[in-house]
C-alpha positions as CSV (number, residue, x, y, z in Angstrom):
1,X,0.0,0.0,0.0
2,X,1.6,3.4,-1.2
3,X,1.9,5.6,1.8
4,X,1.4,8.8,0.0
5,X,-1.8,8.3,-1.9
6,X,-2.5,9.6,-5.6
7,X,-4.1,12.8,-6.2
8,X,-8.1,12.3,-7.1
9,X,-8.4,12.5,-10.7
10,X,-9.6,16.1,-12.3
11,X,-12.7,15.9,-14.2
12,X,-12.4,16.1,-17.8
13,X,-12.6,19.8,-18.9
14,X,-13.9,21.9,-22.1
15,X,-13.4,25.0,-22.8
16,X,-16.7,27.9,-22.9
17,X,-16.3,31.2,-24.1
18,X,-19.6,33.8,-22.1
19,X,-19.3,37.5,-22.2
20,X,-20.1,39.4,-19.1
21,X,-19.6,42.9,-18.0
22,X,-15.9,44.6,-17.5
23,X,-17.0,44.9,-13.7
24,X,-18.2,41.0,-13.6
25,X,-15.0,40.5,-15.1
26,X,-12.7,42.4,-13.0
27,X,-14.7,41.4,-10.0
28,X,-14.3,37.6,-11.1
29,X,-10.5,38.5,-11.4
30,X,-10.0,39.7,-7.8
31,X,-12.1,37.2,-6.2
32,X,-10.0,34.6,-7.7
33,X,-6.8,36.0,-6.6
34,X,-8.6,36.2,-3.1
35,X,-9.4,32.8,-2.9
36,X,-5.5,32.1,-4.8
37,X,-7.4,30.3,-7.3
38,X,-8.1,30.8,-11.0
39,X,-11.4,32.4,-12.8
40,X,-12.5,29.0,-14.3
41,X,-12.1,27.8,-10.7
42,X,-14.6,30.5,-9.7
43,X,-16.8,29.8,-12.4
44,X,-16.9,26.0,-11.5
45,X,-17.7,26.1,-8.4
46,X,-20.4,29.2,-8.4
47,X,-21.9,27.0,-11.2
48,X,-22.2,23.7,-9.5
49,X,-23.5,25.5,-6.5
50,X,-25.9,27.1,-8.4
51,X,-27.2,23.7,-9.6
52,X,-27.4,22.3,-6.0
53,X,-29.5,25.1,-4.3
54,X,-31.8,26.0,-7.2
55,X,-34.9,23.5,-6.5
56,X,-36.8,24.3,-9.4
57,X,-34.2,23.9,-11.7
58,X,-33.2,20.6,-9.6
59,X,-37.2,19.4,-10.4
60,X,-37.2,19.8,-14.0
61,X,-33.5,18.2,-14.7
62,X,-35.3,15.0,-12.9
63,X,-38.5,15.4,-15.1
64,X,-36.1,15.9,-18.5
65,X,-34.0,13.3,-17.5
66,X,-37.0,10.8,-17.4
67,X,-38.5,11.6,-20.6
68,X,-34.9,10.9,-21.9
69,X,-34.2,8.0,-20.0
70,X,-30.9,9.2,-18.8
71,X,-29.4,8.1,-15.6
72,X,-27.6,12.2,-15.6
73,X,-28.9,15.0,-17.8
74,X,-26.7,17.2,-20.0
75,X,-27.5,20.7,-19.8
76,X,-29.1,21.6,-23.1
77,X,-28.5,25.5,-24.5
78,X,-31.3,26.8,-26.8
């Protein structure tokens, strides 16, 4: 058994391209250096939290996801 363990394995990533406001932008910025992260960081994780507290939007990923008879729903973009 190793006695340092291997670091969990990062999630495959793509790449999104979203424009926001300078301010959004430079506020995004600082709050990653805050945090002595990275944007994309930022954006992950304000995302996925998002997606956890929204209820409604929680209700209607479960009812899409049994019309499609998918185990877990993409996010479509119209």
């Amino acid at each position: 058994m190793a006695i340092i363990k291997a670091p969990p394995k990062q999630p495959k990533s793509v790449a999104i391209q979203a424009r926001v406001a300078e301010a959004i932008k430079n506020q995004l910025d600082g709050y990653a250096e805050f945090i002595g992260s990275t944007p994309s960081y930022v954006i992950t994780e304000a995302l996925k939290d998002l997606f956890r507290r929204d209820k409604e939007f929680k209700s209607w990923q479960d009812q899409h996801a049994c019309d499609a008879g998918e185990d877990a729903p993409a996010v479509h973009h119209a």
